[in-house]
C-alpha positions in Angstrom: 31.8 80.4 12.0 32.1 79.7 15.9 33.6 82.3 18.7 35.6 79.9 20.9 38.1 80.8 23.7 41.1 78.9 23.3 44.2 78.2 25.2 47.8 79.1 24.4 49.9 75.1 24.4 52.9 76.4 23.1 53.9 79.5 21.1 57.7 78.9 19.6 60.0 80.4 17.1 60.9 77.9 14.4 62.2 80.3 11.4 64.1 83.7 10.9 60.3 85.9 12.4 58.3 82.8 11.7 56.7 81.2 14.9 54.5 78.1 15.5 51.5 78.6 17.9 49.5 75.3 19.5 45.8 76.5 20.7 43.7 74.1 22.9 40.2 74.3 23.5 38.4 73.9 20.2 36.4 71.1 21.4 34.6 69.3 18.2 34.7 72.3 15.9 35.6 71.0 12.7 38.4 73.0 10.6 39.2 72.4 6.7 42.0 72.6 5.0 42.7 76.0 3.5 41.0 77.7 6.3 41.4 80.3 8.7 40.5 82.2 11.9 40.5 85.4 13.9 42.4 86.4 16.4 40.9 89.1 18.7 43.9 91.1 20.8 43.6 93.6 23.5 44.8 97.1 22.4 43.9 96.4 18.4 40.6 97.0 16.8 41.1 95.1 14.1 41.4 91.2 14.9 44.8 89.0 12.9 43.3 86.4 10.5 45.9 83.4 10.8 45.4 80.4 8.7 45.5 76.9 10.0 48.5 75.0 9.7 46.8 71.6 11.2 44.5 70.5 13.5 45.7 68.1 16.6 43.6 65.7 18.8 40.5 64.0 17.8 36.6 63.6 18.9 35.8 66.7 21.7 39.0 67.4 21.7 40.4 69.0 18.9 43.0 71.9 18.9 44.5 73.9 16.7 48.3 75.3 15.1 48.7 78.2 13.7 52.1 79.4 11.8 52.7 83.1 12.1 55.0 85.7 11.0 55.9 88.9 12.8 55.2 92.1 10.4 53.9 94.2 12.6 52.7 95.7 16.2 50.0 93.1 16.1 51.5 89.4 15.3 54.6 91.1 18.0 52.5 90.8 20.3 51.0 87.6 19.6 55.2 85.9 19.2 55.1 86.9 23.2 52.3 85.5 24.1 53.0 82.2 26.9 51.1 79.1 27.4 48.4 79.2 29.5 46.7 82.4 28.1 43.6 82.9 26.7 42.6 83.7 23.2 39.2 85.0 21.5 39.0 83.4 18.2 37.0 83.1 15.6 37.3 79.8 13.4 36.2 78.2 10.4 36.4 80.9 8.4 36.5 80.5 4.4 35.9 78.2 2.0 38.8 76.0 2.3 40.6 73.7 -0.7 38.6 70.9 -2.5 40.3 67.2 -1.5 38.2 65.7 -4.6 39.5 67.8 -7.9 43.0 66.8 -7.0 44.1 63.8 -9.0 46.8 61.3 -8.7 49.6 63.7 -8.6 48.6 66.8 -6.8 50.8 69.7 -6.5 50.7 72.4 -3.5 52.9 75.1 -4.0 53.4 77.1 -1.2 55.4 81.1 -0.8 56.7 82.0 2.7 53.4 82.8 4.9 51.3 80.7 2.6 52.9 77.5 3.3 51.0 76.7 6.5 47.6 76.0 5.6 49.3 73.8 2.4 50.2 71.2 5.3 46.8 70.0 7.0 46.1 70.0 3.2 48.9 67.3 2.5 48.0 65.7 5.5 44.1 64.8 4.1 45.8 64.0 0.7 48.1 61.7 2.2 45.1 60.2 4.0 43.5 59.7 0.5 46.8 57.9 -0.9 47.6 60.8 -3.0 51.2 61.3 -4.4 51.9 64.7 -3.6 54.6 67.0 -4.2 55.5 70.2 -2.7 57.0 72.8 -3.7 58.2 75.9 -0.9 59.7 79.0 -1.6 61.4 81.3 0.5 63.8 84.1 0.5 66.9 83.0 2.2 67.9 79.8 4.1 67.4 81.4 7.3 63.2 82.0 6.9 62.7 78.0 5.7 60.7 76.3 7.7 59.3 72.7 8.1 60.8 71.2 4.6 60.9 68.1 6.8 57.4 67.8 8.1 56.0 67.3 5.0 58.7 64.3 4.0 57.5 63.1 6.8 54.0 62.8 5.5 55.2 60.7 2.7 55.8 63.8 0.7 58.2 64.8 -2.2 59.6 68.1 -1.4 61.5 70.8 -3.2 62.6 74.1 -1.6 63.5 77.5 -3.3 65.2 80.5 -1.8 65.6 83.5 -4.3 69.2 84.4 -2.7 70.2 80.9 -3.6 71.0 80.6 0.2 69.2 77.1 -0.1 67.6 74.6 -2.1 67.1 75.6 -5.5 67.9 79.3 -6.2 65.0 80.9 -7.5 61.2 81.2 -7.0 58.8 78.6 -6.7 58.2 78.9 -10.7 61.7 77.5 -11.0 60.8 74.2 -9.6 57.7 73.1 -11.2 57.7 69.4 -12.0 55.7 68.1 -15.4 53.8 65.6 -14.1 51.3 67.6 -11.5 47.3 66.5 -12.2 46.0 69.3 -10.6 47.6 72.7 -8.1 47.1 74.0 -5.3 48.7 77.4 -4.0 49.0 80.2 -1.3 51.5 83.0 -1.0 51.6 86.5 -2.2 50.1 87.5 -5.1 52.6 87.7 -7.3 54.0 84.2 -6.8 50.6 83.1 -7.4 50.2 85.3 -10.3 53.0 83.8 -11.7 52.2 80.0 -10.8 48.8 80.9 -12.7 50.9 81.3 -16.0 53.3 78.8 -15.8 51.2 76.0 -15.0 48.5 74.7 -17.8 46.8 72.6 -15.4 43.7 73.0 -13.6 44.4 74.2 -9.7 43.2 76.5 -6.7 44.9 79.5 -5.3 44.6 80.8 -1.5 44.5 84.9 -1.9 46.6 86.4 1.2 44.6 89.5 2.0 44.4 92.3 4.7 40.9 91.9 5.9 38.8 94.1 8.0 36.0 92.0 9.7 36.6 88.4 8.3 33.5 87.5 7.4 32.2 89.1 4.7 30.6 92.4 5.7 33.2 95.1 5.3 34.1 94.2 1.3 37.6 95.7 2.1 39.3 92.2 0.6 37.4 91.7 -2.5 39.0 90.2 -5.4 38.4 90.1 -9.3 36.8 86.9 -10.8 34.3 86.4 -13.6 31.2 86.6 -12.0 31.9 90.1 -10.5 34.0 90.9 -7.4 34.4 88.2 -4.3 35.3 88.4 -1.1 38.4 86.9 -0.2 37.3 86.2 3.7 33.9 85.1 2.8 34.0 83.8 -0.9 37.5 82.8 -0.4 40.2 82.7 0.4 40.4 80.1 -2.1 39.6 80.5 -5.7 39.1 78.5 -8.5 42.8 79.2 -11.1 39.1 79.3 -13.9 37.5 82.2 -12.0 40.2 84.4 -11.9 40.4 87.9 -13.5 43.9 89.4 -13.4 44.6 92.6 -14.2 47.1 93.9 -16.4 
């Protein structure tokens, strides 16, 4: 974990409350896919952990973009927020996917707000000649975003809205294809919950939680697994689909 000041590039809306922040500044931090960090903003106590969408420049000069969606007071104020301001954030936060358990064919399979961090993933796995399809789900036609940045990665891409406004009308479950070596996913819990049961495979799922500090000390995001409870900030916010306890 590293605190950093960092510089708003751009700050944009791309999607129906869905905006697309570039933050400069990072220097040669290294991010991971999967990923996130922690926005400090003036007037909240609590600070906004974001997830990384990607990472731009190279070397000492690296910077960062973050996808956001507006849900409250706090990401309202961060949509009007211009370039040239200054941000205090937190970064490298979490344990991030594994690039090495994913087979030929990976899968990401990614649920409104959790289908940001699933593209610096297909980024690497392009990078390692992977054949990856992807999977995004959204509620209507007007909230998809970027089902042509990952295309353009050399991706296969399928796109659900459950109003049938788009795509394939449905949930994410609806588009599976049979010939995935190994999962990853992020979005709310029930979408995962449900990706959990439908898919036999092997696979990792990114927990969406409220946290409190970020990095482990509060144990207000802790999650069920076999090994006793984990924190989804510090021991997450990816988990391993064999770890995973459900309840009823």
């Amino acid at each position: 974990m590293k605190e950093k000041i960092l510089t708003v590039s751009e700050n944009r809306l791309i999607a129906k409350n869905t905006w697309r922040m570039e933050l400069s500044g990072l220097g040669d931090a290294a991010v991971f896919p999967g990923q996130f960090v922690n926005l400090a903003l003036d007037g909240f106590y609590l600070r906004r952990p974001i997830s990384v969408c990607d990472m731009t420049g190279s070397g000492d000069d690296h910077g960062l973009v973050l996808i956001y969606k507006v849900v409250g007071s706090g990401t309202e104020k961060m949509s009007r927020f211009k370039g040239g301001e200054r941000l205090n954030v937190l970064t490298g936060l979490g344990n991030g996917y594994s690039l090495t358990a994913s087979g030929e064919h990976p899968l990401l399979i990614g649920g409104g707000a959790g289908v940001p961090p699933l593209y610096y993933l297909a980024r690497k796995l392009r990078a390692l000649e992977k054949e990856v399809t992807v999977v995004l789900g959204f509620n209507t036609r007007e909230e998809v975003f970027y089902e042509e940045a990952f295309p353009a990665l050399g991706c296969r891409v399928l796109v659900t809205t459950a109003d049938g406004s788009y795509g394939i009308k449905g949930f994410v479950t609806d588009a599976l294809p049979d010939d995935a070596t190994y999962y990853y996913a992020c979005g709310p819990e029930p979408m995962l919950k449900a990706v959990y049961k439908a898919l036999p495979i092997s696979g990792e799922l990114s927990f969406e939680e409220r946290m409190g500090c970020g990095f482990g000390a509060c144990m207000g995001c802790s999650c069920k697994t076999i090994t006793g409870y984990k924190r989804i900030c510090k021991d997450g916010p990816v988990l391993r689909k064999e770890e995973i306890l459900w309840d009823a």
